[in-house]
C-alpha positions in Angstrom: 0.0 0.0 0.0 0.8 3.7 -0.6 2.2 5.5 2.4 -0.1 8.3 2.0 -3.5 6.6 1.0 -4.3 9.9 0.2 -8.5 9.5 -1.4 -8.4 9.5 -5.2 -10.7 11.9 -7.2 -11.5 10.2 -10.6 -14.2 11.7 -12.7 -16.2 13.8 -9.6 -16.6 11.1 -7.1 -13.8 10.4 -4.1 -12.3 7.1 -3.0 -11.3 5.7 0.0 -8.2 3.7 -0.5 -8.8 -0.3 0.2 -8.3 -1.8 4.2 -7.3 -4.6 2.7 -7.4 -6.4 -1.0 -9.7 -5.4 -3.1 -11.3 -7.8 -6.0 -13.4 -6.4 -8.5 -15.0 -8.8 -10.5 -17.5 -8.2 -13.5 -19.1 -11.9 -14.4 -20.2 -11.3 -18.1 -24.3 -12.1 -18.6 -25.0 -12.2 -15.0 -28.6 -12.4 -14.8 -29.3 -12.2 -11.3 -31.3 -15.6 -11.0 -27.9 -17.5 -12.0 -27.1 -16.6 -8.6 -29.7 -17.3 -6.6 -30.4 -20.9 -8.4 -26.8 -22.0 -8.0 -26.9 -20.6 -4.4 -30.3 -22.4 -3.2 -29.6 -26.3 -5.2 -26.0 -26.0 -3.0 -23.6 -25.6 -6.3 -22.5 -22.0 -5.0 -22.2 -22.3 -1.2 -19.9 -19.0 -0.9 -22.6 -17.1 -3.3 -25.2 -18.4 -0.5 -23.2 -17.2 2.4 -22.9 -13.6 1.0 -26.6 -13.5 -0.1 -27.4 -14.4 3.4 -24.8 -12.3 5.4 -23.1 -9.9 3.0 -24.2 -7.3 1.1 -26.8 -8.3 -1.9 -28.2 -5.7 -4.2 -29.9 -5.8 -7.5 -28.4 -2.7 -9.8 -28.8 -1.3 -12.7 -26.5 -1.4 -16.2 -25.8 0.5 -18.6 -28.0 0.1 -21.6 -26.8 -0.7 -24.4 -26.5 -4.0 -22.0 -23.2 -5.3 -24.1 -19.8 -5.5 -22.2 -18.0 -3.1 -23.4 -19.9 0.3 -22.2 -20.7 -2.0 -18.9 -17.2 -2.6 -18.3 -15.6 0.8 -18.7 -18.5 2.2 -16.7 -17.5 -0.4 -13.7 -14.0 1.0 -14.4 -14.8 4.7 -14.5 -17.5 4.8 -12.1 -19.4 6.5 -14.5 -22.0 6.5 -17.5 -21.1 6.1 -21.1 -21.5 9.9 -21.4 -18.4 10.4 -19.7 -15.6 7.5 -20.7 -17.5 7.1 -24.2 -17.5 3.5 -25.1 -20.9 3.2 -26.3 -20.9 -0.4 -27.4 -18.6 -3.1 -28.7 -18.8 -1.6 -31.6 -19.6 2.1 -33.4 -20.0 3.7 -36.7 -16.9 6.8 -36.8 -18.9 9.2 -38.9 -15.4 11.2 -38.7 -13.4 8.6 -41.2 -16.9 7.4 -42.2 -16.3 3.5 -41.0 -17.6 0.9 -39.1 -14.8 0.1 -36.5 -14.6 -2.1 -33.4 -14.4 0.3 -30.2 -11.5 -1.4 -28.4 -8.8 1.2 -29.2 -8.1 3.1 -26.1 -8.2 6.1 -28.5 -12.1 6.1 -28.4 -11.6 6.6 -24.7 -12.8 9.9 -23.0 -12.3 9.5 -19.1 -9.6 8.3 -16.8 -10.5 4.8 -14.8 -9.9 4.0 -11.3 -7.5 1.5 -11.9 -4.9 4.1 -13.8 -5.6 6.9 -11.1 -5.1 4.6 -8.0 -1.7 3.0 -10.3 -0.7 6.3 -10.4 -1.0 7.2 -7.0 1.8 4.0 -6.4 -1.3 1.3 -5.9 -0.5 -2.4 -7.0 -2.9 -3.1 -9.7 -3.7 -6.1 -11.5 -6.3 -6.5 -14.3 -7.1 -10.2 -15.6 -9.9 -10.1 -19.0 -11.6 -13.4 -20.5 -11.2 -11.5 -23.9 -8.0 -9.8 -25.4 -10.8 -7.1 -26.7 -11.3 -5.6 -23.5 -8.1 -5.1 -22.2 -6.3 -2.4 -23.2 -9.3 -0.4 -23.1 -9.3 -1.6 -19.4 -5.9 -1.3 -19.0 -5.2 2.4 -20.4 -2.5 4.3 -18.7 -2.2 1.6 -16.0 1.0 0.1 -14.3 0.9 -2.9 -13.3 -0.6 -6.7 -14.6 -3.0 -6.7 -17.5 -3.2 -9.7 -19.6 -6.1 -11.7 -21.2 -7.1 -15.5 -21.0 -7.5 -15.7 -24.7 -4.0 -14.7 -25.3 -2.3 -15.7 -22.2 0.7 -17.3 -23.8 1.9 -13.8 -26.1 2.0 -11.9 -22.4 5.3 -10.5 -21.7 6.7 -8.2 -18.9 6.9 -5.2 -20.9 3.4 -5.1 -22.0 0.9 -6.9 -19.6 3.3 -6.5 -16.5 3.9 -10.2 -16.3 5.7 -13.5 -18.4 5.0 -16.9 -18.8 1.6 -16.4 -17.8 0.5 -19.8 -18.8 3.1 -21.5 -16.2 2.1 -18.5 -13.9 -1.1 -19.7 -13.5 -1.3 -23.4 -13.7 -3.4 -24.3 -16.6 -3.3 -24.4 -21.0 -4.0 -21.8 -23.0 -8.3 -22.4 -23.3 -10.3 -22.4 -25.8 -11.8 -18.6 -26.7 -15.6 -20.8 -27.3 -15.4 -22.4 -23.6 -16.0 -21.5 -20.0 -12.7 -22.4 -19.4 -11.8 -18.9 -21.1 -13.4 -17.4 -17.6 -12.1 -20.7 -15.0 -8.8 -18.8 -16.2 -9.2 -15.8 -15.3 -10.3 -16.9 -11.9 -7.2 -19.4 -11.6 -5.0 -16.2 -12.6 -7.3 -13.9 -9.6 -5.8 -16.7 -7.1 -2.4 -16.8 -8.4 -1.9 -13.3 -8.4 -3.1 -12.3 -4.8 -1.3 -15.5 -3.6 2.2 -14.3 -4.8 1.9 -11.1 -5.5 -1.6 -9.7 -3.4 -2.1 -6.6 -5.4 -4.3 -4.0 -4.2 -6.8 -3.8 -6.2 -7.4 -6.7 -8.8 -10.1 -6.5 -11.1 -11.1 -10.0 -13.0 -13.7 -9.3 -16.0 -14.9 -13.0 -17.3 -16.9 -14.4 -20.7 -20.7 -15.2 -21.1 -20.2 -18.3 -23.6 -21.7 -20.2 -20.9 -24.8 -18.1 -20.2 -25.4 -17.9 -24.2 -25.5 -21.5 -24.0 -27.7 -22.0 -20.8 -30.9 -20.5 -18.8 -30.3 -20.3 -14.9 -30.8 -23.2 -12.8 -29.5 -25.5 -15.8 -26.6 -28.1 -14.8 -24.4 -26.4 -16.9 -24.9 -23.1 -15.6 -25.4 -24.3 -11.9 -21.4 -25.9 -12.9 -20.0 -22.9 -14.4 -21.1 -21.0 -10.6 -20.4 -23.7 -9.0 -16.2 -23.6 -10.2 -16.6 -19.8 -10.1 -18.2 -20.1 -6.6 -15.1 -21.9 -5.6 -12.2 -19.5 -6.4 -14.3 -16.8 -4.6 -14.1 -18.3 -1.8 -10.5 -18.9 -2.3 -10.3 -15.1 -2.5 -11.9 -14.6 0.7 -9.9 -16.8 2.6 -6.6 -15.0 1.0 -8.5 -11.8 3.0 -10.2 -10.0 -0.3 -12.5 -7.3 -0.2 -15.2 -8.8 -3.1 -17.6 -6.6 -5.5 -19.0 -8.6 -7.7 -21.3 -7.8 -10.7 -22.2 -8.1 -13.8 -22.1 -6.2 -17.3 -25.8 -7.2 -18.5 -28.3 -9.9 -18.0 -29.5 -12.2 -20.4 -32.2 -13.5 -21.7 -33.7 -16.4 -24.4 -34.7 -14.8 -28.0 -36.6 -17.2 -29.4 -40.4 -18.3 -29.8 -41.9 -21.5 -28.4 -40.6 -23.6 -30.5 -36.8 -22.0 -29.8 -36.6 -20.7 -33.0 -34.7 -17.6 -33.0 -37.1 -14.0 -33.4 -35.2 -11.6 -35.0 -36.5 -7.9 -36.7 -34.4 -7.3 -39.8 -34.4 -3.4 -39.7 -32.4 -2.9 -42.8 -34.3 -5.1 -44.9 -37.1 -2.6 -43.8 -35.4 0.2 -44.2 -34.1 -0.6 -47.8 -37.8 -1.2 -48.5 -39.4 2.1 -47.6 -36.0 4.3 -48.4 -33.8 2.2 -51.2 -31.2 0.1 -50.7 -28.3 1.3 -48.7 -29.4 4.6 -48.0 -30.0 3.8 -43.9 -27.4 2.3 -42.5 -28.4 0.3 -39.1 -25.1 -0.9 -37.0 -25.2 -3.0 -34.1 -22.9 -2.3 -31.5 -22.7 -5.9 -29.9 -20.7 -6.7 -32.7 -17.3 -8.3 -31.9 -15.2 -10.7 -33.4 -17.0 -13.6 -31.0 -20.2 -13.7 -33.2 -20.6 -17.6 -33.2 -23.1 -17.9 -29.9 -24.6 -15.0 -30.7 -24.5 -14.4 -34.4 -23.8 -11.0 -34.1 -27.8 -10.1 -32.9 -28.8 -8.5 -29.8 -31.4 -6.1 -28.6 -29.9 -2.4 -29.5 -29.5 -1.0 -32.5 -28.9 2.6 -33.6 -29.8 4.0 -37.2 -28.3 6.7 -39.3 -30.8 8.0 -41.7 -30.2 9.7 -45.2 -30.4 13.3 -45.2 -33.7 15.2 -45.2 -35.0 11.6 -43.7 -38.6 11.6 -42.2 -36.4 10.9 -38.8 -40.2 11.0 -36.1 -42.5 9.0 -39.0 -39.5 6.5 -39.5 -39.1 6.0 -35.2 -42.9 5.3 -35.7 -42.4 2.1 -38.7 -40.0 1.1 -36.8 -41.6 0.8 -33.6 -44.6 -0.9 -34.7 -42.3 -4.1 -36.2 -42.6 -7.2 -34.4 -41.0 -7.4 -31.5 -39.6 -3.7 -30.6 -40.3 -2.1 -27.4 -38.7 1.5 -28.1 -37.8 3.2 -30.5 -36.3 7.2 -29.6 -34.3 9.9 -31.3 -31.0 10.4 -30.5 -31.5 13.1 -28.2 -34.3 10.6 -26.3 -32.0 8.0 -26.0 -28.7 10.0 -25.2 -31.3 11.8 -22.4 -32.2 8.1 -20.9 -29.7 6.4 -21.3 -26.4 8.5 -20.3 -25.1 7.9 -24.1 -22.5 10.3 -26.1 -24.5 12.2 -28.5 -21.8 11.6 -31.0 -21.4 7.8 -30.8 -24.7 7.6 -31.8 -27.1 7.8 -34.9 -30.4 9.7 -35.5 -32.9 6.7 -34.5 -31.8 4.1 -31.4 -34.5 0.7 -31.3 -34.3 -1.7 -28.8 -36.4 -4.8 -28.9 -38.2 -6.6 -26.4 -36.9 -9.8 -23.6 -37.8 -12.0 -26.4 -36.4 -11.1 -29.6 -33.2 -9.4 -31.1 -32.6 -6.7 -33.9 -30.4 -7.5 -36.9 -29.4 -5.8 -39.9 -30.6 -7.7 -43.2 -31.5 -11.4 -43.3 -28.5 -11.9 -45.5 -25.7 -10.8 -43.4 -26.0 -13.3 -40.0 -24.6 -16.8 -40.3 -26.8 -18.1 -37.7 -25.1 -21.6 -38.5 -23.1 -21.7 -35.7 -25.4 -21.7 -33.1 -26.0 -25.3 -31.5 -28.4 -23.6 -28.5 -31.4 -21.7 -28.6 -30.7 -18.4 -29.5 -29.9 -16.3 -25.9 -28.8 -12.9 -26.6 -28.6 -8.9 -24.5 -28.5 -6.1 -24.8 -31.9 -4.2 -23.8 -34.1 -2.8 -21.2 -34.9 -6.5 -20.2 -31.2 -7.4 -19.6 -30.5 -4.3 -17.3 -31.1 -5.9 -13.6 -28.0 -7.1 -12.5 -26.2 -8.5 -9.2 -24.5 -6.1 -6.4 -22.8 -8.2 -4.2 -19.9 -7.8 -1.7 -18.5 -10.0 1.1 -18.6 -7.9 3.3 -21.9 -5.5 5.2 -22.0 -2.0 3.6 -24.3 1.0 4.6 -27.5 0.4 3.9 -28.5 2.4 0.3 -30.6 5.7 0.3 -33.8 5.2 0.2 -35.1 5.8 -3.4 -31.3 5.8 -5.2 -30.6 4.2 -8.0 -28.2 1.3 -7.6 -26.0 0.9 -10.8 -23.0 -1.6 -11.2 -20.9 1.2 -11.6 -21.5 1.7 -7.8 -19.2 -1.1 -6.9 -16.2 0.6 -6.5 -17.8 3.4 -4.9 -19.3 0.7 -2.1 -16.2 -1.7 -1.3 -13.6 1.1 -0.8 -16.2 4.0 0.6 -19.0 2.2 2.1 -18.0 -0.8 4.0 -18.4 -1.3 7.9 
């Protein structure tokens, strides 16, 4: 620890150093009733403890619910409207492209992690996912390396070697929940040898695309992640733990998926091409989800009927909202910038895609279980340790768990 554990100001709130480790951990597609299933059959004794006797809240993310803008908020403690991230991925109406958004250039706020790294806290940052960490490890000293490529991590860049020997256990598979049993292995290893202040572990949902709550594949996946957070706790941790977005089956009865093509729509009431509808959970893992989720954002032509279009739109099949940009920036805590004229977000049971043409739903070999909406918001707040109770009537978001393991524990 610092001598001075002076409190760190990072974009307008204050934080209390940690008493003692602090682990962070974000558990991709958390709905909250993984928990409490795998807690009540037995499969996640230490989740039952803490449900019982820590400190258990249901918060809200940020929508879009895609990782991404979740886990920079977590990060940042703050909306997208600060740090910027918007989604996984963005139309740049500046080079006039459609780009992924895990260049740390799109970033517009400085994290906890860097501020406290900077202040001369140890810092260690383990993601499922190469794609999220160097956004999450922007001007941050210390260990930042990904499970997917584990074996390219060297000293000079992620802070650590040999990370495959380091932690115990083979390079996994990026389509496996052993992508995210790695990242808890490397959690362990790390406050075992080297007990960093504050760790933050950020994990994959392959398994929760896969498999509803209560299921004995999801109660396993909680059960192995329920046994290296008690690990943690023994080792003396502080644990936050939340979750980017929920999730949530898109399908019919039958569990075929429902999907709204809005460009085929759009190309029929305005001419080909001239809308352009981009879906910002895009990313280069599109085989459990084919590439559909439950936000999309359009950029109309100019002159565009922008209100009668939100109107079409919102009376398709399956569409909860649709709002103008300034709506949706307004609600939702977005960059105005990042975003196009129309945003339209479907409801729990179906997902938005561009045209028919464009998603290779071949590779699925589940029902189709996607995010990304107002239905996949609710997400767990939980820490192993009491806290103050919340203000009656606040808001709970998980970018609030920083703020309550270093400011708000008893």
């Amino acid at each position: 620890m610092s001598a001075s554990r002076v409190p760190i100001q990072v974009n307008g709130r204050t934080y209390k150093w940690p008493d003692r480790p602090l682990v962070v951990v974000c558990v991709d597609g958390c709905e909250p009733d993984y928990i409490h299933r795998a807690a009540a059959s037995g499969a996640a004794p230490w989740l039952g403890s803490v449900l019982a006797g820590g400190t258990a809240h249901l918060a809200d993310a940020v929508v879009p619910t895609f990782t991404n803008p979740n886990n920079l908020s977590i990060v940042t403690g703050a909306p997208p409207s600060v740090h910027g991230i918007s989604g996984n991925y963005f139309y740049d109406p500046d080079a006039g492209v459609e780009v992924m958004m895990n260049d740390p250039k799109y970033l517009r706020a400085e994290t906890i992690l860097a501020t406290f790294a900077r202040a001369g806290a140890s810092l260690a940052v383990v993601t499922a996912k190469d794609k999220l960490r160097r956004l999450l490890g922007h001007g941050m000293r210390g260990v930042c390396f990904s499970s997917e490529k584990a074996e390219e991590a060297t000293r000079e860049e992620h802070g650590l070697e040999g990370a495959l020997k380091f932690v115990g256990r083979p390079l996994p598979s990026v389509y496996s929940a052993d992508l995210s049993e790695f990242v808890f292995a490397a959690g362990v290893r790390l406050l075992e040898s080297q007990r960093p202040d504050i760790t933050y572990l950020s994990t994959t949902d392959y398994v929760q695309h896969k498999h509803a709550p209560g299921t004995p594949e999801a109660d396993a996946f909680y059960h192995m992640m329920d046994g290296y957070l008690a690990r943690l706790d023994a080792l003396g941790a502080t644990i936050a733990l939340t979750a980017d977005h929920g999730m949530n089956a898109k399908t019919d009865a039958h569990g075929a998926p429902q999907v709204t093509y809005l460009q085929d729509h759009l190309d029929e009431w305005l001419g080909a091409t001239r809308a352009r509808v981009i879906l910002p959970i895009t990313d280069p893992y599109v085989v459990h989800h084919g590439a559909l989720g439950s936000f999309a954002t359009v950029y109309l032509p100019a002159g565009a009927d922008a209100a009668g279009l939100g109107k079409r739109l919102a009376a398709l099949p399956g569409i909860e909202v649709v709002l103008d940009r300034a709506q949706a920036c307004a609600r939702f805590e977005l960059p105005p910038d990042r975003m196009g004229d129309l945003v339209v977000i479907s409801e729990r049971h179906t997902v938005v895609g561009t045209a028919r043409s464009r998603h290779d739903l071949s590779g699925l070999d589940a029902p189709l279980r996607s995010h990304g909406g107002l239905t996949e918001q609710q997400v767990p707040l939980l820490l192993n340790r009491r806290t103050a109770a919340p203000v009656p009537g606040k808001r709970l978001r998980n970018f609030d768990a920083f703020d309550l393991a270093l400011n708000q524990v008893n």
